[in-house]
C-alpha positions in Angstrom: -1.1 1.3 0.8 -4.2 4.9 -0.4 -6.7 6.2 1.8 -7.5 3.5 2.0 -6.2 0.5 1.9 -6.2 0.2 5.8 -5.8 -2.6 7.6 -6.9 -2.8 11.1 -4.8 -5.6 13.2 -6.3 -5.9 16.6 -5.6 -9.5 18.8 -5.9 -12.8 17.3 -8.5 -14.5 19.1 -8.1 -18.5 18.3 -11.1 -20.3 19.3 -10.0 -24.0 16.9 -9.8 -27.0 19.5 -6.8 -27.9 20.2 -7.4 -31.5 18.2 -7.4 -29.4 14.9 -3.5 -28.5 15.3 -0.8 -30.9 14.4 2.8 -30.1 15.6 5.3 -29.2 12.9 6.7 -32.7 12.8 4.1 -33.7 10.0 4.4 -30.5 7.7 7.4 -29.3 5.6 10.8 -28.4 6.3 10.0 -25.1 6.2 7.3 -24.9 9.0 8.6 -27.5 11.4 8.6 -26.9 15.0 9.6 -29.5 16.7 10.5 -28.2 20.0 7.0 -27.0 20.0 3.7 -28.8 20.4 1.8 -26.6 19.1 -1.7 -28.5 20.2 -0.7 -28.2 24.0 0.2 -24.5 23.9 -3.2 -23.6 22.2 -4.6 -25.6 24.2 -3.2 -24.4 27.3 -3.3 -20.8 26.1 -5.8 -20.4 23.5 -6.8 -16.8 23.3 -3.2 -15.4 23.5 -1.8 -17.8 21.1 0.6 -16.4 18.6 1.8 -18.5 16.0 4.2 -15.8 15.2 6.2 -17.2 18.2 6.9 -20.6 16.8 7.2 -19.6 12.6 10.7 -20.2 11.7 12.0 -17.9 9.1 11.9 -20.7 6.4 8.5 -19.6 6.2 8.6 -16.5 4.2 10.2 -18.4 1.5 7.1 -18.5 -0.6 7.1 -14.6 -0.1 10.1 -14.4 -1.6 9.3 -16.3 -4.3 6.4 -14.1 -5.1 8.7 -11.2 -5.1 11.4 -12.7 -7.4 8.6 -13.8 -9.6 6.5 -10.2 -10.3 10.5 -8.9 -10.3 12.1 -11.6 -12.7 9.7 -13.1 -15.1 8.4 -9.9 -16.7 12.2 -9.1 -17.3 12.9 -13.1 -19.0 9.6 -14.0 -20.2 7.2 -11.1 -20.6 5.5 -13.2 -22.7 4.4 -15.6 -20.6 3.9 -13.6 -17.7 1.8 -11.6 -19.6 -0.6 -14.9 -20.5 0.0 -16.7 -16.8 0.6 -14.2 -14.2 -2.8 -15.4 -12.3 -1.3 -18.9 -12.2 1.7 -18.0 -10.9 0.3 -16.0 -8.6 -1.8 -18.8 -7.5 0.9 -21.8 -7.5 3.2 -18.9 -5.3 0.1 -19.2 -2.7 0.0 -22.9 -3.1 3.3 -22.9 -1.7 2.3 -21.3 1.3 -0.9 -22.1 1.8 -0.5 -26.5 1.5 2.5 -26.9 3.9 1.3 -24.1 6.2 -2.2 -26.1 6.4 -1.0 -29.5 7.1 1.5 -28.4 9.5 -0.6 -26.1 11.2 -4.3 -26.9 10.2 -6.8 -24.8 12.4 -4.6 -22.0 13.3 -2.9 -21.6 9.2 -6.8 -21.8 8.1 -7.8 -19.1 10.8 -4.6 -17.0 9.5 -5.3 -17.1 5.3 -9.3 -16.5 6.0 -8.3 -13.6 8.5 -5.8 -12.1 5.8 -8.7 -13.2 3.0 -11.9 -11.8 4.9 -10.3 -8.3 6.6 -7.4 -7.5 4.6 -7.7 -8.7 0.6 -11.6 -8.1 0.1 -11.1 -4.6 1.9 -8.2 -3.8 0.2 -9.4 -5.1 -3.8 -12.8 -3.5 -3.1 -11.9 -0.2 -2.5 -9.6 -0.3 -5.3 -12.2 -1.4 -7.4 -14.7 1.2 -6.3 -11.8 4.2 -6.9 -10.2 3.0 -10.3 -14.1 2.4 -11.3 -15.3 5.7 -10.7 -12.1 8.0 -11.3 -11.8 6.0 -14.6 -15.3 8.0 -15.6 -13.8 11.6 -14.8 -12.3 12.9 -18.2 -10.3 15.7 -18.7 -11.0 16.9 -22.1 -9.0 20.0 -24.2 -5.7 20.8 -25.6 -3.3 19.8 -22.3 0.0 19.4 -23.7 2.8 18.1 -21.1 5.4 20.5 -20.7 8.2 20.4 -17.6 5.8 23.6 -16.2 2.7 21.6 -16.7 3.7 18.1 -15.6 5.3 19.7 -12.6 2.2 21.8 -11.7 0.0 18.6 -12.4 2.7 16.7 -10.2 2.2 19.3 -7.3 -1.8 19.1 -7.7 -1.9 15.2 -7.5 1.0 15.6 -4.0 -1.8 18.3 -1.7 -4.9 16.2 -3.5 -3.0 12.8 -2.0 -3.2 13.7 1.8 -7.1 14.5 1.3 -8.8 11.7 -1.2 -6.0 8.9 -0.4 -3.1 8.4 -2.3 -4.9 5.6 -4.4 -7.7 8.3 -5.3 -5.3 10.5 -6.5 -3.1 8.8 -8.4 -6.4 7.1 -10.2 -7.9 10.2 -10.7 -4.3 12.3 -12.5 -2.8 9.2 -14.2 -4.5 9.4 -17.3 -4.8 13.2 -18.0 -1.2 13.2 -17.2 -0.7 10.0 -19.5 -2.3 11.8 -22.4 -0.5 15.5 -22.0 2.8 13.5 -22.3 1.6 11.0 -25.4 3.4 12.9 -27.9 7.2 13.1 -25.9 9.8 10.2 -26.3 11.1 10.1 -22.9 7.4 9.4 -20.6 9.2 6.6 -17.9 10.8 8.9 -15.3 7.4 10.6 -15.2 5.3 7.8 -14.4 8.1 7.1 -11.3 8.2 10.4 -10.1 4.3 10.4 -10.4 4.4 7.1 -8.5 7.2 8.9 -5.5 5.2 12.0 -5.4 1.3 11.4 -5.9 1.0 7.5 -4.9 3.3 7.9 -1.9 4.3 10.9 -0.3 1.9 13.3 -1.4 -0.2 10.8 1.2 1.5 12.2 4.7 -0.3 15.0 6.0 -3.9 13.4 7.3 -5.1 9.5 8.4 -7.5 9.9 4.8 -3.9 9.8 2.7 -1.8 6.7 3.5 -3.7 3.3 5.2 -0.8 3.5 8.1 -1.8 7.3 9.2 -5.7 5.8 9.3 -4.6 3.0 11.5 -2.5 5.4 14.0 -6.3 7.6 14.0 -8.1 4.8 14.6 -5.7 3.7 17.5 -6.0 7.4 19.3 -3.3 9.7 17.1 -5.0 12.9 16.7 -6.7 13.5 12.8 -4.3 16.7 12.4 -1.4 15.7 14.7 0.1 14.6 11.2 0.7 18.2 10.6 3.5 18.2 12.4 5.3 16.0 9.7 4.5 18.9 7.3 8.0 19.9 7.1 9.0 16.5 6.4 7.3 16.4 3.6 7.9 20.1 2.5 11.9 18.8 2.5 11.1 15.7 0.4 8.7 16.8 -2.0 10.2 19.8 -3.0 13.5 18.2 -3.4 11.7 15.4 -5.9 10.1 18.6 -7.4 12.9 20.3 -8.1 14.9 17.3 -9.5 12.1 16.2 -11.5 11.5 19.9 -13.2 15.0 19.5 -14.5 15.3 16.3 -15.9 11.9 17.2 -17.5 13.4 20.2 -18.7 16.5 18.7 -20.1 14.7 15.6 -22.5 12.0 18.1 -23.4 14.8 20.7 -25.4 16.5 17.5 -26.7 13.0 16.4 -27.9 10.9 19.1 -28.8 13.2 22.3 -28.9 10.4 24.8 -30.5 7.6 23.3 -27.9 4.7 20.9 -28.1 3.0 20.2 -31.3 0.8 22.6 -32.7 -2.3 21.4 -34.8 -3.6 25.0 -34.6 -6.4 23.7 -32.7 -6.9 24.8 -28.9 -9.5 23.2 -27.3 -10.8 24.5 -24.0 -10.1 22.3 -21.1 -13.6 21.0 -19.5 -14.0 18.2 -16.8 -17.0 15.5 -18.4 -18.2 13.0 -15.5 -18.0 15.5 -12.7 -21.0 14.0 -10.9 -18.3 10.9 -10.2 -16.9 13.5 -7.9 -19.5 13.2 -5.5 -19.0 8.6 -5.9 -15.5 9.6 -5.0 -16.6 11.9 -1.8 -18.9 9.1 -0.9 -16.0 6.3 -1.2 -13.7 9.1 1.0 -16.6 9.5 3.8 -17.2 6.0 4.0 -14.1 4.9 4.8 -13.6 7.9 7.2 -16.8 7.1 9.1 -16.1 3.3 9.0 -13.1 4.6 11.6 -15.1 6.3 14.0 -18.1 4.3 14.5 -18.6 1.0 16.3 -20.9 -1.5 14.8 -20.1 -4.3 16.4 -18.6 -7.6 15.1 -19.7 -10.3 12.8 -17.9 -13.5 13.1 -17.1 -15.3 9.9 -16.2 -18.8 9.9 -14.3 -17.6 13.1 -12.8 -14.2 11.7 -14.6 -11.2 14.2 -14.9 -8.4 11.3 -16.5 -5.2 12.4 -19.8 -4.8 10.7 -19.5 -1.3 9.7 -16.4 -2.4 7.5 -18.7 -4.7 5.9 -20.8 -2.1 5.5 -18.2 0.7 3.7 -17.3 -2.2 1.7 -21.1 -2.5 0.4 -21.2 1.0 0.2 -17.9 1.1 -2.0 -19.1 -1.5 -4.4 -22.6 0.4 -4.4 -20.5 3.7 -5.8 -18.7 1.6 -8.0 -21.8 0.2 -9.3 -23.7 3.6 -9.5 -20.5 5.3 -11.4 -20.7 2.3 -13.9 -24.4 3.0 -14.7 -24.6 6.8 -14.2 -21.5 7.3 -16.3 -21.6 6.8 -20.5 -19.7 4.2 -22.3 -18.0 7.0 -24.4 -16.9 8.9 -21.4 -14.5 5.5 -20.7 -13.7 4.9 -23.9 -12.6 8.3 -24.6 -10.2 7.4 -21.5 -8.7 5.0 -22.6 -10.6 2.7 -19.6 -10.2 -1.0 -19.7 -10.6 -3.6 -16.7 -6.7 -5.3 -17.2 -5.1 -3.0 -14.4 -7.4 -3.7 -11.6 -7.7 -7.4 -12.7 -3.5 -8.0 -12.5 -3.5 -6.4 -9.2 -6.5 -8.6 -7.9 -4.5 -11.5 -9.2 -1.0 -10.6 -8.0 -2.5 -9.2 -4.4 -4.1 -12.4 -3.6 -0.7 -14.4 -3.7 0.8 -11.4 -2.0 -0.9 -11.4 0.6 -1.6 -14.8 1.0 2.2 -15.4 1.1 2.6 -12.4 3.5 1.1 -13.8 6.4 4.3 -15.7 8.0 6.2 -12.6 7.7 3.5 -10.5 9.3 2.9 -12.9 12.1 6.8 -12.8 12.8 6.7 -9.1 13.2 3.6 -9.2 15.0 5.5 -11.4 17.8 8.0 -8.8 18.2 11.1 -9.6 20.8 9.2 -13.6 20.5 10.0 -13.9 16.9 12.4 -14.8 14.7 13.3 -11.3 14.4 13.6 -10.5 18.1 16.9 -9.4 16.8 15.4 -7.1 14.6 13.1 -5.4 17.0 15.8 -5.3 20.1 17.8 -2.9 17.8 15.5 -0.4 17.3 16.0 2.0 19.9 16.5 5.1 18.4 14.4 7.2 16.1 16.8 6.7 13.1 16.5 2.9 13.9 12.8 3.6 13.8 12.6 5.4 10.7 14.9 2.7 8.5 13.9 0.0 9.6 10.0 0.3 9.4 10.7 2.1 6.3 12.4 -0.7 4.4 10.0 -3.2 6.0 7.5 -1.3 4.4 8.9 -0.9 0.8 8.1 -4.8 0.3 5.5 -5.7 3.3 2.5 -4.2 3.7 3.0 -0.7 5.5 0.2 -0.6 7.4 0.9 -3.7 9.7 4.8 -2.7 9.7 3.3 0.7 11.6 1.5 -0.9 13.9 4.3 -3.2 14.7 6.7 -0.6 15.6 4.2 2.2 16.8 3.4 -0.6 19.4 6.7 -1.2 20.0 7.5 2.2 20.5 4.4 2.2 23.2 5.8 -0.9 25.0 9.4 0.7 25.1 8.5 4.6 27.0 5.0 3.2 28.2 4.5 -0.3 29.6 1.4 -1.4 31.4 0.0 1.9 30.5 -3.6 2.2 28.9 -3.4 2.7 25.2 -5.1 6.1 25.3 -3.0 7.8 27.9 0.5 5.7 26.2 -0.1 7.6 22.8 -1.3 10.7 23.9 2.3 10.6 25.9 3.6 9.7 22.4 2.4 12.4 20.6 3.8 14.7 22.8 6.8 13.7 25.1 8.4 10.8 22.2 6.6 12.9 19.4 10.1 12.3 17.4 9.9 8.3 17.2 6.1 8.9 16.0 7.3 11.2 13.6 10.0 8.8 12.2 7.8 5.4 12.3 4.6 7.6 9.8 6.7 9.3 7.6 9.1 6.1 7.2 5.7 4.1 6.2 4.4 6.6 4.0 7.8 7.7 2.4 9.0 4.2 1.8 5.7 2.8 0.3 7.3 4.3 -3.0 10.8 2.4 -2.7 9.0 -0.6 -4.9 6.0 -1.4 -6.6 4.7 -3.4 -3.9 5.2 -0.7 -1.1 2.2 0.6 -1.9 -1.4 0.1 -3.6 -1.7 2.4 -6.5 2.0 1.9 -7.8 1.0 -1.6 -9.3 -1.5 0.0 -10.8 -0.2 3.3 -12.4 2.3 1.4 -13.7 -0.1 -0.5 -15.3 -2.0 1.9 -16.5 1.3 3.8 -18.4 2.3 0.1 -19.7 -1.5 -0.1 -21.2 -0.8 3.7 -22.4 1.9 2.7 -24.2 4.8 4.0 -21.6 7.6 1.5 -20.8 7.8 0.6 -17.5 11.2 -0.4 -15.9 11.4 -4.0 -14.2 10.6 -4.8 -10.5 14.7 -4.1 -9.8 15.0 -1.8 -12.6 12.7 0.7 -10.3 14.5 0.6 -7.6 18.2 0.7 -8.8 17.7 3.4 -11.3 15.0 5.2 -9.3 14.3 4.8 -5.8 18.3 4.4 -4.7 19.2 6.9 -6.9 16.7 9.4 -6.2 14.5 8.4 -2.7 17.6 6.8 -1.0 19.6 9.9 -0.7 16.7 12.4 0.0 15.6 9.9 3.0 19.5 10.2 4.3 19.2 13.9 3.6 16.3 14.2 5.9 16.8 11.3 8.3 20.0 13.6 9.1 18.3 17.1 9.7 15.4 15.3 11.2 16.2 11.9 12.8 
């Protein structure tokens, strides 16, 4: 999910009375636990208590729900999605939110604030600050989108990715890229391959890229031990490259066989709203810095958030806010800016995540879980590399890599200190790292909920006037046809 859209999970620490808990005998279907009584084990056991342990899998129904909604009713009813997608959105976290509240009171409050308080607001407010500020860099001149130039704008956005995030990128190319390409017939497989290459993988070679490479920094994985996925991401990009150049080539002879359209006017290519540049270095070094500094905590309605994330939020909405009034209204109108795409991801996120949290907390308890199953099969690095990779095309990546970079720890280093146990990791079982970051990053672009910013390009090209395909439509006529095999392809070399 960009540079950016980390998300640091460290040890629930319940501190509810035990009083404040019902058992699951009183709540839905769904949630019910009645073997468990869930008052005496927090009681008993308070500050180890995982509620992950007792979640029955009936729980990520409202997930699903959410899913088959943002993938269905844009297909069957565009027109009322279009007018009702907040509600639905909200009624989707009703679902979770009333049973899991009644059943489990304390601990399901504690859960939704936690996900609320140090995943949403970090995760909305830094795409706020980026789409803000990128959306007052213009690219002005004659730019028309050939297969050459769209490939070599293409390549640009995939080495900018792994330095300003993959959100930052994408934010900062859609547009220009939107408006070379205004003029061909055939735009939607560019807007994909934009989403596979600069919102995704281009994101692989440093923790500032992809919000799963941040958290391995954060938890002692060297800044440029990524490097060594380099050739990983050589292998896939070029492929994606190379298969995008042609079917660029082969719609632009049937569509414009004597070239772009010539008014006989070339006008000089020249950047207006550079000084955004240094908002978007500012947004880059504060989320950098917010990883390497300790703060301490602030405790929010029982939610321990380290302060210095409150402060790089401030400072993001600060940037935003200084972009806003530094920048001139005809710069954004000339860009075609408009609020819509950050405000239907805000809405849609919110439900997301919401409804995410029983299917997080069931991966968090690992071999405990309901998908023990799931976690005792993944011994080898292929095992690693599928299976936090799909996990990561529809969950959030960046608690899937923590969940299996954890487990990896537990499996070659038990009872070890976490410093010395990845330092091993990096070196000894450098393979199963390998597999579990570039199966997180890769996969992020298997669906439009893998990762941040492909919700919003695809917004943005819907607003430009480029048809976007359906939630399914994506993945059967782009990701399986073209990320599927590649990921075999290098899952087999590498793997």
């Amino acid at each position: 999910m960009g540079l950016l859209m980390w998300i640091a999970i460290d040890g629930i620490h319940i501190t509810f009375a035990a009083d404040t808990v019902l058992s699951g005998e009183l709540g839905a279907a769904a949630f019910s636990t009645p073997a468990v009584d869930v008052g005496a084990v927090v009681e008993h056991d308070a500050d180890h208590f995982n509620l992950g342990e007792i979640l029955p899998l009936g729980s990520v129904i409202p997930f699903a729900c959410m899913l088959l909604s943002i993938a269905l009713l844009p297909l069957l009813a565009p027109e009322f999605w279009h007018h009702h997608f907040a509600k639905v959105s909200a009624f989707s976290a009703a679902m979770l939110a009333v049973p899991f509240l009644v059943v489990y009171r304390g601990l399901a409050f504690y859960e939704i604030l936690h996900i609320l308080l140090a995943d949403y607001i970090p995760f909305i407010v830094l795409l706020w600050a980026l789409y803000t500020v990128s959306g007052g860099i213009l690219l002005r001149g004659t730019l028309r989108g050939t297969p050459v130039v769209n490939t070599t704008l293409l390549v640009i956005g995939t080495v900018l990715a792994s330095w300003m995030g993959t959100t930052g990128a994408a934010m900062l190319l859609i547009r220009p890229f939107l408006r070379a390409n205004s003029y061909r017939k055939s735009r939607t497989f560019m807007v994909v391959f934009f989403i596979f290459l600069v919102a995704n993988i281009g994101g692989s070679l440093t923790p500032l890229g992809d919000p799963p490479l941040f958290l391995g920094f954060l938890h002692g994985v060297s800044f440029f031990w990524t490097f060594n996925i380099l050739p990983h991401m050589v292998l896939v990009a070029t492929v994606l490259l190379v298969v995008y150049f042609f079917l660029d080539l082969n719609f632009y002879r049937k569509e414009a066989p004597e070239g772009p359209p010539d008014d006989g006017v070339k006008v000089p290519l020249r950047l207006d709203g550079t000084h955004n540049f240094l908002f978007l270095l500012g947004i880059v070094g504060a989320v950098l810095v917010s990883g390497i500094v300790d703060w301490g905590e602030i405790n929010t309605l029982g939610v321990h958030r380290a302060a210095q994330d409150w402060a790089r939020d401030g400072f993001l909405i600060l940037m935003g806010v200084l972009s806003l009034v530094t920048t001139s209204f005809k710069i954004r109108d000339d860009n075609d800016f408009t609020w819509f795409p950050i405000v239907e991801v805000a809405y849609l996120f919110v439900g997301i995540f919401i409804t995410m949290v029983p299917c997080l907390l069931i991966l968090k308890a690992g071999p405990k879980g309901e998908l023990a199953f799931l976690i005792n099969s993944v011994t080898e690095p292929v095992h690693y590399f599928f299976v936090t990779g799909i996990l990561s095309a529809f969950l959030d990546n960046a608690p899937t890599y923590l969940t299996f970079f954890n487990t990896a720890l537990g499996s070659f280093y038990p009872g070890m200190a976490e410093s010395a146990a990845v330092d091993l990791l990096m070196t000894e079982n450098a393979i199963f790292l390998k597999a579990i970051s570039t199966a997180a990053v890769f996969f992020g672009a298997f669906s439009y909920i893998g990762n941040a910013p492909n919700f919003m390009v695809r917004s943005i090209a819907e607003e430009a006037g480029t048809p976007m395909p359906s939630f399914f439509g994506y993945m059967f006529k782009y990701s399986i046809v073209f990320l599927a095999p590649t990921f075999v392809v290098m899952a087999l070399l590498f793997f």
